[in-house]
Every structure is written in C-alpha cells, then in structure tokens.
N, C-alpha and C positions, 0 to 999 in steps of 0.2 A: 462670534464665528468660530465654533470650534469644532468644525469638518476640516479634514485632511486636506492639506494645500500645497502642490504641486509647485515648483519653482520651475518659470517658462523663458527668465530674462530678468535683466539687470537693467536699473534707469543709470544712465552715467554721464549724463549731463542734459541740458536744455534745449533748446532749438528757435529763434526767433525770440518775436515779442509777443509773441497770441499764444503761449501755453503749452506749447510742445515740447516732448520731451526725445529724447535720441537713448533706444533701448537696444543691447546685446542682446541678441534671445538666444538660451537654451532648450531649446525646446527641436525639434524634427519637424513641426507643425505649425512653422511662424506665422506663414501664410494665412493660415485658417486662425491662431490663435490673438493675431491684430487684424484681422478683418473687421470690420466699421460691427457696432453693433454686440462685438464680442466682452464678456463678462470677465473681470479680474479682478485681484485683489493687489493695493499694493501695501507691501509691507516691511515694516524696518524691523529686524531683528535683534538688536542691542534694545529694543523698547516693547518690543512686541505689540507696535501700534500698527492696525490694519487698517486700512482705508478702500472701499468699494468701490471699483470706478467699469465707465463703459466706454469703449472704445468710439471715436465720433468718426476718425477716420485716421490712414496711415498709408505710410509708402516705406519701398527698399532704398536706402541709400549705405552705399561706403560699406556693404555688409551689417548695418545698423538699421533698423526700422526708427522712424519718426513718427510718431504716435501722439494723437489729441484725445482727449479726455474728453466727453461730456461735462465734467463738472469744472472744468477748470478753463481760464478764460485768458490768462495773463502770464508772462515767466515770472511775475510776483508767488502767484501761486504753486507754481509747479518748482518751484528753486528747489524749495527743503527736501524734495524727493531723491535727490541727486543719492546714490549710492541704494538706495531702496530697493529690491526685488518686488520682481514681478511672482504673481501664483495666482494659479488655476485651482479651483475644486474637485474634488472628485467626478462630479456631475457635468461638468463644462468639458470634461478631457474628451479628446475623438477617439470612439473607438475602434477599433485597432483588428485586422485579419487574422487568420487562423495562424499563428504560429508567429505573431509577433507581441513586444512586452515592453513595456514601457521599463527605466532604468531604474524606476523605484520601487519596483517586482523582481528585480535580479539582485539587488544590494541584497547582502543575507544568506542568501542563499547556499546549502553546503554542495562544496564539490566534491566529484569522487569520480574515482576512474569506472573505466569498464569494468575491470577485475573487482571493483566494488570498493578499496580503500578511500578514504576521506580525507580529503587533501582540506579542508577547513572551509570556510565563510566567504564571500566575495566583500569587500569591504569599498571597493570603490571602481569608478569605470572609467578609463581612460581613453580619449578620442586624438591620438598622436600624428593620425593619416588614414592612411589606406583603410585601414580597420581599425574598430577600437579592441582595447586591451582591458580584461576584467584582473584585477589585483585580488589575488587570494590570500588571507591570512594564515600563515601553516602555524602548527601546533610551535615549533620551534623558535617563532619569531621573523623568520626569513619572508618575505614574501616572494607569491611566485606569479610573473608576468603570464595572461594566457589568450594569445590572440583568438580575437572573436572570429573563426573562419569553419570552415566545414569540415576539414580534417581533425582540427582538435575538438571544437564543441560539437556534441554527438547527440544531447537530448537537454532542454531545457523544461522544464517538468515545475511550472507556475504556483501548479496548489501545492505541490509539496515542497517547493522551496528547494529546490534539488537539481543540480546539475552535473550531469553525465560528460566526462570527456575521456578522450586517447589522447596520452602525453608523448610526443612525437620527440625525436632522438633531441636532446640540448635542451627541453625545457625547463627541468628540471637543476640544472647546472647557474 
C-alpha cells in the first residue's frame, strides 16, 4: 500500500471482550469516517506494518469512538493494536466545499504578508481553543503564532502552497 495515508485517530486502548477497540479521532469527519462500512488502514509507525481493516460498526463515547472491526472478533486480537494509528487514503477522504483544505494542504505552505514579504513555511497546526493556530517557521528560527481567523488569514491559495495574511498590531512580538 504505497498511496498517501491520512492520519484520522489513535487506537489507545481496547474495549470489552468481542474486539473493540476505543479510538481518539483526529480527524473533523469522525462521524462519517467510523461510520459501519467505512475503509481504513491501521498502522504502527515504528514498523511500518499496515493492516486493512472495515469498519463493522461504532458509537460516540467519553469523546472516544469505539470501534469494531470486521476482521477482528476477540480483545485477543485487537490488544497489539493499542498505540496504532488510524489512516485514510487519499480516495476514502470527504470531499471538502469551496474554500475549505484539509491540514495536510496547509503544512508547507509559504506565508507572506500582503505587502508580499515571506514570513516562511507553516510547519505545524495547533487546535488550542477557539481557533486553531498555524506555526510559521521564520528564517531566523523564532517561530511565529498566527490565529487562524478572518482578520489575519486573508487568502489561502491550495495549489500554490501560499498563504496571504495581515499581521495585526503584537504578532509579531
């Protein structure tokens, strides 16, 4: 399997005696992406062992989804998954309205003000509260906090990797 794999959720522990497992999702698309039926991959990163699995069925608990497997029948089977990530494919992912991007479309991407200087790379996406916070890498090493809201982010521009803002009094500080 060597198509691109989206990370949707963390397995972090078991659930019962019948195979279930109790999953963190990362993902904005829980709902639709453990819905009964639905295609994933799970995958241990320290081995890079992938395993295919389909969704049999699942519920919301404790902010946690609990999740059954089609192929898996027993907490014999689903133990070793514990710390595992969850991933989607390319092809499995929902798509998405006019003007909205998934987080693994904005990593990378160079910022620059309106005047046109280039404030550097986004290197990672922070979900703190209210809004999330894109982390810019500046040339200098400093990094610079840039809430994700309407006054600062001014154009996010997908194919070219490029993102427009107005940096408002303090941010820079």
């Amino acid at each position: 399997m060597d198509k691109s794999l989206f990370t949707v959720g963390v397995v972090v522990n078991t659930q019962g005696i019948r195979g279930e497992v109790k999953i963190v999702p990362h993902t904005d698309f829980a709902e639709e992406r453990f819905a009964p039926k639905s295609k994933l991959v799970l995958v241990q990163e320290s081995s890079n062992r992938m395993v295919p699995v389909t969704v049999e069925h699942s519920r919301l608990h404790k902010n946690m989804y609990v999740v059954k497997f089609k192929e898996f029948n027993n907490i014999n089977e689903v133990e070793a998954f514990k710390t595992w990530l969850i991933k989607v494919s390319v092809e499995e992912r929902e798509p998405l309205e006019e003007g909205e991007y998934y987080y693994s479309d904005i990593i990378g991407c160079m910022v620059v003000t309106e005047d046109g200087e280039e404030l550097g790379p986004i290197k990672e996406i922070l979900a703190p509260g209210a809004n999330h916070v894109w982390v810019v890498k500046m040339p200098k090493g400093k990094d610079l906090l840039l809430p994700v809201i309407d006054p600062v982010i001014l154009d996010v521009n997908v194919k070219e990797k490029r993102v427009t803002v107005h940096l408002m009094e303090g941010l820079m500080e």
